[in-house]
N, C-alpha and C positions, 0 to 999 in steps of 0.2 A: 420291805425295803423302806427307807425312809424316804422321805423328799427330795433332799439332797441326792440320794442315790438314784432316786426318779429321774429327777433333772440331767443325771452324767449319763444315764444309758439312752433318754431319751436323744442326749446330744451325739452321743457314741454311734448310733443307729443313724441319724441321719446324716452323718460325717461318711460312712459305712456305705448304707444303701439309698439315702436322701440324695444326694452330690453336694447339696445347699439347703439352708432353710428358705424356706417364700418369702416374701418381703415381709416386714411386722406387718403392714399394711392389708397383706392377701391374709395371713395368718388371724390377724383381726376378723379377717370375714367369713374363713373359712371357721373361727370360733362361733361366729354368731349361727350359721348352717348346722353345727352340729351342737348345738344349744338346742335350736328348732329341734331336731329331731328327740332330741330326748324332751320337749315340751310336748311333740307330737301324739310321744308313745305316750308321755303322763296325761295327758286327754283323754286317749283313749281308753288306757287302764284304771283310770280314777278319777277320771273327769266324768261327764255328760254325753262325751263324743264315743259312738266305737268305731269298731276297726272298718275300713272298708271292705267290701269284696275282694277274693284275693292279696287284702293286704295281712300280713305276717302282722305276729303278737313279740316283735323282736326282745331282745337281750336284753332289759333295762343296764346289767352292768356296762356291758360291752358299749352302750349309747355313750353311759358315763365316764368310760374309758375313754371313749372316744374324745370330750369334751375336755378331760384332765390331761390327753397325750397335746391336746394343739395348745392350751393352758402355759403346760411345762414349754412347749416348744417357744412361746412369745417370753416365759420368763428367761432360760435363758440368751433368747433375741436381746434383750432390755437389759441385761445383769441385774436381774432379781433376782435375788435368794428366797424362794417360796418358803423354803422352812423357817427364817427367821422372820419374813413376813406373815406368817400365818402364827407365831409366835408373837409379835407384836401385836395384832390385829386379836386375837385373844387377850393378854392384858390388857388392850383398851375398853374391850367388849365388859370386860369381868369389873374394872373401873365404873366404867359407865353404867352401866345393867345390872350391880350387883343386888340393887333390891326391885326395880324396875318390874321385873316381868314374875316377880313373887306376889307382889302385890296389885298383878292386874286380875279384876274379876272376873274378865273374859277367858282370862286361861283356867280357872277355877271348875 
């Protein structure tokens, strides 16, 4: 699906079984909650950290799911069009960056 389609079912669904979107403001925080968790799980599957006792080695998608469902939820709270902004945000990137990270040694 593209984005845009992301964006209508995400909306469709909480028009459906949501009643309302949360305020931009809780949606805000409830983005940064499940940011953490998928920071959690990259710790401990890649990081330094492991898992605890009893804790689960969960879904890395389903984290990122989760991250990109409250994402899409705030854009369309905002009236942003994700796909044209992630279009934009690449030709500036490709502008900016085009020789940039060719010629760093560190990436070499």
């Amino acid at each position: 699906m593209t984005i845009k389609e992301a964006q209508q079912r995400v909306d469709d669904w909480i028009r459906t079984y949501g009643v309302r979107y949360f305020s931009e403001l809780t949606n805000t925080a409830v983005l940064m909650e499940e940011v953490g968790e998928l920071a959690r799980l990259m710790a401990r599957r890649f990081g330094d950290q492991s898992f605890k006792e009893g804790e689960n080695s969960e879904d890395m998608g389903g984290e990122m799911a989760d991250v990109l469902w409250v994402l899409l939820c705030l854009a369309n709270q905002t009236g942003v069009d994700l796909e044209q902004a992630l279009r934009q945000s690449m030709e500036k990137k490709t502008r900016r960056d085009a020789q940039r990270h060719l010629n760093n040694p560190k990436l070499k």
